[in-house]
C-alpha positions in Angstrom: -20.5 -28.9 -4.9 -17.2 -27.6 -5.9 -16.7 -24.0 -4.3 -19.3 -23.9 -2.3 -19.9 -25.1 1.8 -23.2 -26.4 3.2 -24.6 -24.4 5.7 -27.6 -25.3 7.5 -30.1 -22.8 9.5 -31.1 -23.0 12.9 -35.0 -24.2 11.9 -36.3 -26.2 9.4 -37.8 -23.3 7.2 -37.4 -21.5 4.0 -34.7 -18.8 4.8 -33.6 -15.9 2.3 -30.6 -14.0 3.2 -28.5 -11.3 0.8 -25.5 -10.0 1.4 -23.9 -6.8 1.6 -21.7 -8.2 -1.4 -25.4 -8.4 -3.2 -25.4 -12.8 -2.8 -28.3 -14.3 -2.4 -29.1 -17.7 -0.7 -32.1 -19.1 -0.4 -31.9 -22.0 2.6 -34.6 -25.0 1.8 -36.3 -27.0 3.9 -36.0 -30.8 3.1 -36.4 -33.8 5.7 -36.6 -30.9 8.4 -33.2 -29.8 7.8 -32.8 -26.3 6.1 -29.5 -26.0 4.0 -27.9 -23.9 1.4 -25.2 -24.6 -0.7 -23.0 -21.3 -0.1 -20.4 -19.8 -1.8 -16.5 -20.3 0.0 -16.1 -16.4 -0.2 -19.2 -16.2 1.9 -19.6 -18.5 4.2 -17.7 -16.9 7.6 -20.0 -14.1 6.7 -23.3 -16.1 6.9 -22.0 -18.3 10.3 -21.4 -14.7 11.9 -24.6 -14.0 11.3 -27.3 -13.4 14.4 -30.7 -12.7 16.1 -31.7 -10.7 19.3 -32.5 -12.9 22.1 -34.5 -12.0 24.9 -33.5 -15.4 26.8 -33.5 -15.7 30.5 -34.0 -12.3 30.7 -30.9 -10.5 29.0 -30.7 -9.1 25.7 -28.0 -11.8 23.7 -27.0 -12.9 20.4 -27.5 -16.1 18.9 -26.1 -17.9 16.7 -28.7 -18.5 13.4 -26.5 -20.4 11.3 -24.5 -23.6 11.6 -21.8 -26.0 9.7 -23.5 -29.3 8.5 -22.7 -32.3 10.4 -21.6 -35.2 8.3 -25.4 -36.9 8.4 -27.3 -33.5 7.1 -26.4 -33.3 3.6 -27.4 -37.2 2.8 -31.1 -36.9 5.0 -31.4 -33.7 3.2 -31.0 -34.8 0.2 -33.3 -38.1 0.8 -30.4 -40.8 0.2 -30.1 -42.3 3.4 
């Protein structure tokens, strides 16, 4: 998709995010990957994006949103 990056988010459920640039992305669950196709403009934005973390005890960040790896976008879309 010309313009635009897949991203993929860290669990394989419907995800809505909007951006303080008023975007929208809705990330969809297919073949237990969850992926949106996101604007180029956008997408060091959405990877910087986090959650509170309560692991082992401390208070942390974590990461929510990845880059695709080179197998994602063909099992999410069903062609291999």
């Amino acid at each position: 998709m010309e313009g635009k990056t897949a991203l993929k988010y860290f669990m394989a459920v419907q995800k809505y995010i909007r951006l303080s640039n008023g975007r929208e992305y809705v990330f969809i669950p297919k073949n237990n990957i969850s992926l949106a196709w996101i604007d180029n403009n956008d997408v060091n934005t959405v990877l910087s994006m986090t959650r509170g973390c309560n692991c082992n005890g401390g208070n942390t960040r974590t990461r929510i949103f990845f880059p695709v790896q080179p197998h994602d976008v063909p099992r999410w879309e069903g062609t291999v």
